[in-house]
C-alpha positions as CSV (number, residue, x, y, z in Angstrom):
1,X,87.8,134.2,87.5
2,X,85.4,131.3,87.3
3,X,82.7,133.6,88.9
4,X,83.3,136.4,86.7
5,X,83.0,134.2,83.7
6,X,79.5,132.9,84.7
7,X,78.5,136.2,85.1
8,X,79.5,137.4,81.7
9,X,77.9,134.6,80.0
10,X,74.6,135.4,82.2
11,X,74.8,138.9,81.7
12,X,75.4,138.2,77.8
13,X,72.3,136.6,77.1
14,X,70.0,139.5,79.0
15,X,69.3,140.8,75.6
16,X,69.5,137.5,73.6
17,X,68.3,139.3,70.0
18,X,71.1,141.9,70.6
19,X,73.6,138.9,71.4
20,X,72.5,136.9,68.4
21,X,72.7,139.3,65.9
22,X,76.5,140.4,66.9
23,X,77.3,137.0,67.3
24,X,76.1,136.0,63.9
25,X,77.8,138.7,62.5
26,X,81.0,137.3,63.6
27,X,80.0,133.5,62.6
28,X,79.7,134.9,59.0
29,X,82.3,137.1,59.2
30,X,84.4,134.2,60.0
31,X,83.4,131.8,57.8
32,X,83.6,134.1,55.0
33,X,87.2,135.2,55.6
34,X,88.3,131.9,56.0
35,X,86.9,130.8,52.7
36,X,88.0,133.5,51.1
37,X,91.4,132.9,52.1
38,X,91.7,129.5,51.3
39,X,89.8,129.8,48.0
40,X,92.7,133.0,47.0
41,X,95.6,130.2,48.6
42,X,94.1,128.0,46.1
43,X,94.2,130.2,43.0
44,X,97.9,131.7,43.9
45,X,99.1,127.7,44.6
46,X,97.7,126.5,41.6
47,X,99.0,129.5,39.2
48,X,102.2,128.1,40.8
49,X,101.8,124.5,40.5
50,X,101.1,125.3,36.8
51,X,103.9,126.9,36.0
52,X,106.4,124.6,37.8
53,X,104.5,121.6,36.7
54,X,104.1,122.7,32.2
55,X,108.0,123.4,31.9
56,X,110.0,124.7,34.9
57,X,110.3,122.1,37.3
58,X,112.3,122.5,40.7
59,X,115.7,122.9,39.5
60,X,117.6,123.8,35.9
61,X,121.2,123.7,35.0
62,X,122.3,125.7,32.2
63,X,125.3,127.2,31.1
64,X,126.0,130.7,33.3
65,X,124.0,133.9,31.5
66,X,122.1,131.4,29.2
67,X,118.9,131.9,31.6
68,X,119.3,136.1,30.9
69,X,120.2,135.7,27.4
70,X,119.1,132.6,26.0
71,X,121.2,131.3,23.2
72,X,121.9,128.2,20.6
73,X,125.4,128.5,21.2
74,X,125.7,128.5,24.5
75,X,125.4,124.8,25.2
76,X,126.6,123.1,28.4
77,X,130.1,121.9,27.7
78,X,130.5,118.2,29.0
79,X,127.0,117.1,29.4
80,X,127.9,113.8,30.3
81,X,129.6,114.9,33.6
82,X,127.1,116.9,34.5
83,X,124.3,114.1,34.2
84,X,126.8,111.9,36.4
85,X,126.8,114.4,39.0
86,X,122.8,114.9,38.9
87,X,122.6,110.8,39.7
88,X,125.0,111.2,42.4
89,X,123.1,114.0,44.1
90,X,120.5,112.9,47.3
91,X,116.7,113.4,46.8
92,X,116.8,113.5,43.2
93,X,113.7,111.7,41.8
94,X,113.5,112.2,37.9
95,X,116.1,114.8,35.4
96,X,115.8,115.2,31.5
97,X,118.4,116.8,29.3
98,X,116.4,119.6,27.0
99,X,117.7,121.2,24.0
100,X,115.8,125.0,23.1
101,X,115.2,127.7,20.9
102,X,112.8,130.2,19.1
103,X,111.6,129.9,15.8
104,X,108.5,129.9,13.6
105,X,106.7,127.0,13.1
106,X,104.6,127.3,9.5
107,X,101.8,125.7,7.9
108,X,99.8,125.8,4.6
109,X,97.8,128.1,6.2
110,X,99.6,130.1,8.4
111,X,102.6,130.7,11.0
112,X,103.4,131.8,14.5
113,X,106.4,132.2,16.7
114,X,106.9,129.2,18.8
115,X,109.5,128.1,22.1
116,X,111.3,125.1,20.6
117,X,111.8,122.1,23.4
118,X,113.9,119.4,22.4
119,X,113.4,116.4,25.0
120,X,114.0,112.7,25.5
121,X,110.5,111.7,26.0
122,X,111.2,108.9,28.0
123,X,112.6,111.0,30.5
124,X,110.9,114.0,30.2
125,X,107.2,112.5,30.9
126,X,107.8,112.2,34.6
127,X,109.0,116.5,34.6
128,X,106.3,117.8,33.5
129,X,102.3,117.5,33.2
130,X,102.4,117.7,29.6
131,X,101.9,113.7,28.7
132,X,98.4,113.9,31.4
133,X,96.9,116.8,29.4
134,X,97.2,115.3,25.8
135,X,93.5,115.6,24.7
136,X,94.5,114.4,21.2
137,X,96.9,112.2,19.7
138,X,99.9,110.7,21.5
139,X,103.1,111.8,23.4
140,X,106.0,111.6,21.3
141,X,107.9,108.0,21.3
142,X,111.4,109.2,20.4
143,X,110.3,108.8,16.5
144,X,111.6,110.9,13.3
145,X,110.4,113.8,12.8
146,X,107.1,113.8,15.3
147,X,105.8,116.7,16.6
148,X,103.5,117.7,19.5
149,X,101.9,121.0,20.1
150,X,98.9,122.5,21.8
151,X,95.2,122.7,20.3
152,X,95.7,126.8,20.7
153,X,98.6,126.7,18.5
154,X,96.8,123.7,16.3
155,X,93.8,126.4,15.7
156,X,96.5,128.6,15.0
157,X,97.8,126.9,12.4
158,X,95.3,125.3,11.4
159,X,96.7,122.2,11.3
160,X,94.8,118.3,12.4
161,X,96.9,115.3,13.4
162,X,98.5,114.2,10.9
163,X,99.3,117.1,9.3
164,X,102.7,118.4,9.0
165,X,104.8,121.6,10.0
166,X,107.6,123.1,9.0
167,X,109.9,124.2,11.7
168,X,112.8,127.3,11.1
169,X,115.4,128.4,13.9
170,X,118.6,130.1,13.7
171,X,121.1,127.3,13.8
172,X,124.6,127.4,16.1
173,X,126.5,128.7,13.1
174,X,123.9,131.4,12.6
175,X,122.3,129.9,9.4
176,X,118.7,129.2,9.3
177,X,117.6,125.3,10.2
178,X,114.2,123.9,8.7
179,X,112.7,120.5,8.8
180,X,109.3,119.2,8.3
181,X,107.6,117.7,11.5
182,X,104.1,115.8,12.0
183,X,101.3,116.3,14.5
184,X,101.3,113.7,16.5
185,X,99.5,114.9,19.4
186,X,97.4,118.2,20.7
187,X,98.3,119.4,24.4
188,X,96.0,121.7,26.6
189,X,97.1,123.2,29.5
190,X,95.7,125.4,32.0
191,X,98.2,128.5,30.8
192,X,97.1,129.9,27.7
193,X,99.7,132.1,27.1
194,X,102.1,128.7,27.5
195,X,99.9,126.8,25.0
196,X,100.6,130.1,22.8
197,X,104.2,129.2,22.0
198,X,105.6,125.9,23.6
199,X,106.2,122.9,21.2
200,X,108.1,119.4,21.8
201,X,110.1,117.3,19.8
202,X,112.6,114.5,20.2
203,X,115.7,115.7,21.3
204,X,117.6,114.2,18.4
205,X,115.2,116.3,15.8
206,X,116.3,119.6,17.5
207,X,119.8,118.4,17.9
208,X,119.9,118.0,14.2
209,X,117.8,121.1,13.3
210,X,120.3,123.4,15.5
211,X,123.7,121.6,14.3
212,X,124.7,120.6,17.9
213,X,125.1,116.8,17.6
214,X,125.4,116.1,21.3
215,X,124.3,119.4,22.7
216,X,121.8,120.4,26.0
217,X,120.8,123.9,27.0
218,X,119.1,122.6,30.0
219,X,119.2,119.9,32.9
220,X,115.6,120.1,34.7
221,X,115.1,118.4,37.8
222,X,112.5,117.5,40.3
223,X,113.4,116.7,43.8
224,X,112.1,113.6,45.8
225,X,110.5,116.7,47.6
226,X,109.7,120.5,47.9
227,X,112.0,120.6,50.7
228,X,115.2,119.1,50.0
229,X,115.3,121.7,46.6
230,X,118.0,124.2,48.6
231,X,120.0,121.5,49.7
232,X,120.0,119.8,46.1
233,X,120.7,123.0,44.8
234,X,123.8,123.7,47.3
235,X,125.3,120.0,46.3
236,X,125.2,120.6,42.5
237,X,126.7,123.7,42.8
238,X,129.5,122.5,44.1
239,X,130.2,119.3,42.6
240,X,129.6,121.7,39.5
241,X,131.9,124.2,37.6
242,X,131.4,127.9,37.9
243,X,130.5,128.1,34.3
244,X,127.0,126.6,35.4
245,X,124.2,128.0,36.6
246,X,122.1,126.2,38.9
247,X,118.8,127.7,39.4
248,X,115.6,127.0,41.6
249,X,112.2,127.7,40.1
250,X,112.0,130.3,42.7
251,X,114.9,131.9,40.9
252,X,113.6,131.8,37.3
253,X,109.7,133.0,38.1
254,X,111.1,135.2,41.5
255,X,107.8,137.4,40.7
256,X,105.1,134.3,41.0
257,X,106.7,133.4,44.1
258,X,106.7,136.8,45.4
259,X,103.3,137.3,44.3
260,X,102.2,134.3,46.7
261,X,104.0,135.6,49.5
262,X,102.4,138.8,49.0
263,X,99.2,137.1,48.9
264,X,100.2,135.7,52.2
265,X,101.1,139.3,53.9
266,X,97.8,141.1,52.4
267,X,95.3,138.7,53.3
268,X,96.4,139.7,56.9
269,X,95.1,143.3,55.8
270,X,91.5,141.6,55.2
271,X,90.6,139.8,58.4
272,X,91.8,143.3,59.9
273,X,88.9,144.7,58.2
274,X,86.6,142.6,59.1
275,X,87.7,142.8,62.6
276,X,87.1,146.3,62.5
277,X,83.9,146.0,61.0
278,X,82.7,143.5,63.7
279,X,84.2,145.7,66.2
280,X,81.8,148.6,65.7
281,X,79.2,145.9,66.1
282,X,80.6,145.1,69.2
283,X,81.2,148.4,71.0
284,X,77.7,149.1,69.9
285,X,76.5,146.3,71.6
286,X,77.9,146.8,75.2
287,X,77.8,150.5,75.7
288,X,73.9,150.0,74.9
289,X,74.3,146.6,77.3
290,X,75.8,149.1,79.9
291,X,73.9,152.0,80.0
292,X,70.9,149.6,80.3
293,X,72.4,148.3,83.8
294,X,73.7,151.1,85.1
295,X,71.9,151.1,87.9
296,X,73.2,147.6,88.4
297,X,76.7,148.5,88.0
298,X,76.1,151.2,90.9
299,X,75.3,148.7,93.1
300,X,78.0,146.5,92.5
301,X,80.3,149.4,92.7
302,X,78.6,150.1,96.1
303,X,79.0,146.6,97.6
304,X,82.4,146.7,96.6
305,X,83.4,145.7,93.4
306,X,86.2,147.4,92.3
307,X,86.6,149.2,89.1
308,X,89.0,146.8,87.9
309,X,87.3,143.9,88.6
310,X,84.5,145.7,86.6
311,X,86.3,146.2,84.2
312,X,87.6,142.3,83.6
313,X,84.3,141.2,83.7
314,X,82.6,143.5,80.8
315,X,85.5,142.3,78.8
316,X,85.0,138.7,79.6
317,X,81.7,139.4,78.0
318,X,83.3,140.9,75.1
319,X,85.8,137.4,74.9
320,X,83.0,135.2,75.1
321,X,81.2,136.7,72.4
322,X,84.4,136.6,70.1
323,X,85.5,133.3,71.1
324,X,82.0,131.3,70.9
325,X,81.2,133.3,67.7
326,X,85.3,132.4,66.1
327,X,84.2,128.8,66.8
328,X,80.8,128.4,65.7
329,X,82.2,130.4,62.2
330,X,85.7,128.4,61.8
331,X,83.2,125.2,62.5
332,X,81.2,126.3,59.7
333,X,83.7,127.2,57.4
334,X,85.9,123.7,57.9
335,X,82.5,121.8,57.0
336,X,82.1,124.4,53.7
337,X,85.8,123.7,53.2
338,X,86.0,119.9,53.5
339,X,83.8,119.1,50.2
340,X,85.1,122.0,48.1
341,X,88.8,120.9,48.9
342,X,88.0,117.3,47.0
343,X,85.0,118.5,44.1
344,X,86.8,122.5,43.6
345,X,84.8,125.4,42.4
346,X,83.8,125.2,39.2
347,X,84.2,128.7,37.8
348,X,84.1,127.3,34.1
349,X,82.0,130.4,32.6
350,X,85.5,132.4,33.4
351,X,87.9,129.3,31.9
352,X,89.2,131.7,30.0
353,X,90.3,134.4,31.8
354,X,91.6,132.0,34.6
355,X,93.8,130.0,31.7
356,X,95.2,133.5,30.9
357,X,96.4,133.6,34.7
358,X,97.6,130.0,34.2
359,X,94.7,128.9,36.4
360,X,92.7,126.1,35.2
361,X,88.4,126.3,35.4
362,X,87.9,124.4,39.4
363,X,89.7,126.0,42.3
364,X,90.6,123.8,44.6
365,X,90.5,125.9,48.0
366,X,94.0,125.1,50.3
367,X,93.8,125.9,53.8
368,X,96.9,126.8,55.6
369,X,97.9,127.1,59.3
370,X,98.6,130.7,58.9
371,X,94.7,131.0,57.7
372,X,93.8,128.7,61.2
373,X,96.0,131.2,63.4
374,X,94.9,134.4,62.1
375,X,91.2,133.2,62.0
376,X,91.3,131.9,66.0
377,X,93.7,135.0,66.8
378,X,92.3,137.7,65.1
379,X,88.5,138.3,65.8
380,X,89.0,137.2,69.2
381,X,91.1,140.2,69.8
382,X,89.4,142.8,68.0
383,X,86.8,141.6,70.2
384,X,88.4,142.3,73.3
385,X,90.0,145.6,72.1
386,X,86.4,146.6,71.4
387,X,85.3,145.8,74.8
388,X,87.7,148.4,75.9
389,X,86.2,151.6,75.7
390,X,82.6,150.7,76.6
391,X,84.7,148.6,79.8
392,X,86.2,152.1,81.0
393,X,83.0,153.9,80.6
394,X,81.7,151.5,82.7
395,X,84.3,152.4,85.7
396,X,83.7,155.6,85.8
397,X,80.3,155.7,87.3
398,X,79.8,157.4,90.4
399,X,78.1,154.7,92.7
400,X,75.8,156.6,94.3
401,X,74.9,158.5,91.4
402,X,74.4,155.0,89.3
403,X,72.3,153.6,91.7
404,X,69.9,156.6,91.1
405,X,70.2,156.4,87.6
406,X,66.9,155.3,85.7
């Protein structure tokens, strides 16, 4: 075998401006898919990250149905005992108690249809990213009355800080609840249609506003880590009562996380093209390589070489071309990958379109070991395959008609 490797590589390097183009066509190839892959991982992770990280968090508790058909009344009866059970729970690392409803938030000016979130700010500014992407103002402090929304809705509105709002929801006994709210601060996510309608108060103000003195539509939760969210989800279903619903964020936005495993099973479908397109290259390559040593072949055959052994060695040649070129391009692409992974692409002249895909203006590329094992597996065997049909040609020469061949 050592043999017939040293005389692939020898025989590879006959025609080294043949070689060198094929093989650059697979170091590019390479690189490019790689990127490309963890560039799209990048964007489908971080339109993830977003969501979970602006208002979902790992885990919610509600009341059962509320998260179909969201409404004031149904509250979660004994809210104490529920927040005793979250702080008896493993892996739990931060929980806030939420209170929510629609309504229309009005100014002097104008008025829009907002997502009412009643928190407990001291508790609620380790859930989400909302307190890191205030770009004016303040969080809220627990204070009468405050009010903290996004610059979209602020433009909206148009409303400054200090200004004031007046809030209307439908309260628990169906009547309609208003109050009079000051900016306090201006928010800006990466999801502009969250900006759109999300707006925060203290949890007492919407407590008071909806006529529920001691009532919580929501429990959210964030685990010490991603992995221990199904086993904190098992435990709090059963320490809690069947009129609960304990949810995961990959049951409330089941179509984001389906969407990344999609990602996952398509991107499969793209180094398969490129395989195929470096394949023609290949087969190209080494029936031209062959019919130019076909008189060579004949002799081998003549001396003894069997057709197998003939065959082993032309795709040897083939599997050092693919392997050496998968190298020298995964090489390439780790040292593109290395500085993008810390600075991101800046794709800031389509901030806009990205926000509506809850992406933010710099992709950070991720690399996964799926992208590593298709990248090293992949090319590599469409090499090989390749090799296949120009290989057989090869073993059907006549040996004394090769040898004659010019």
């Amino acid at each position: 075998m050592r043999m017939l490797i040293k005389i692939a590589w020898r025989n590879l390097w006959r025609n080294k401006r043949r070689s060198a183009i094929v093989l650059l066509s697979i170091v590019v190839g390479m690189a490019t898919i790689v990127l490309f892959d963890t560039l799209s991982m990048g964007m489908v992770n971080q339109m993830l990250r977003n969501r979970v990280g602006n208002h979902i968090g790992h885990i919610q508790i509600h009341r059962a149905g509320y998260h179909d058909n969201p409404q004031v009344a149904a509250v979660i009866p004994q809210p104490r005992s529920v927040e005793q059970a979250i702080q008896q729970t493993p892996h739990v690392r931060y929980y806030a108690p939420r209170v929510l409803a629609f309504g229309l938030a009005s100014s002097a000016m104008s008025s829009a249809g907002i997502q009412l979130v009643g928190i407990d700010p001291q508790k609620e500014q380790h859930i989400t990213l909302i307190p890191s992407s205030i770009k004016k103002g303040r969080y809220l402090q627990n204070n009468p009355h405050e009010i903290l929304i996004s610059t979209r809705l602020a433009k909206k509105l148009n409303v400054q800080l200090g200004e004031k709002i007046v809030l209307l929801a439908n309260t628990v006994t169906g009547a309609v609840g208003s109050d009079v709210f000051r900016v306090v601060g201006l928010y800006e996510t990466f999801d502009s249609n969250f900006d759109r309608t999300y707006i925060y108060i203290p949890i007492t103000e919407a407590r008071k506003l909806l006529e529920i003195p001691d009532g919580v539509h929501e429990f959210v939760i964030i685990a010490d880590a991603i992995d221990w969210i199904p086993a904190i989800k098992e435990h709090l279903r059963g320490a809690l009562s069947a009129s609960l619903e304990v949810l995961s964020y990959q049951d409330i936005i089941p179509l984001l996380v389906a969407q990344l495993q999609l990602y996952q099973e398509m991107i499969a479908i793209y180094y398969v093209v490129v395989g195929l397109a470096i394949a023609f290259g290949i087969v190209n390559t080494l029936l031209m390589a062959i019919f130019e040593r076909v008189h060579e072949i004949g002799v081998l055959m003549a001396i003894g070489m069997r057709p197998l052994k003939l065959f082993w060695m032309l795709l040897l040649e083939a599997a050092v071309l693919g392997y050496l070129g998968t190298a020298l391009g995964l090489i390439i692409a780790l040292l593109l990958y290395w500085p993008l992974s810390h600075t991101g692409i800046n794709l800031a002249m389509f901030s806009e379109s990205l926000r509506s895909f809850g992406v933010g203006a710099i992709i950070y590329p991720v690399l996964t070991p799926a992208a590593v094992v298709n990248s090293v597996v992949t090319l590599p065997l469409v090499s090989i395959v390749a090799a296949v049909y120009p290989a057989w040609r090869a073993t059907r020469f006549q040996p004394m008609e090769a040898i004659r061949y010019v």
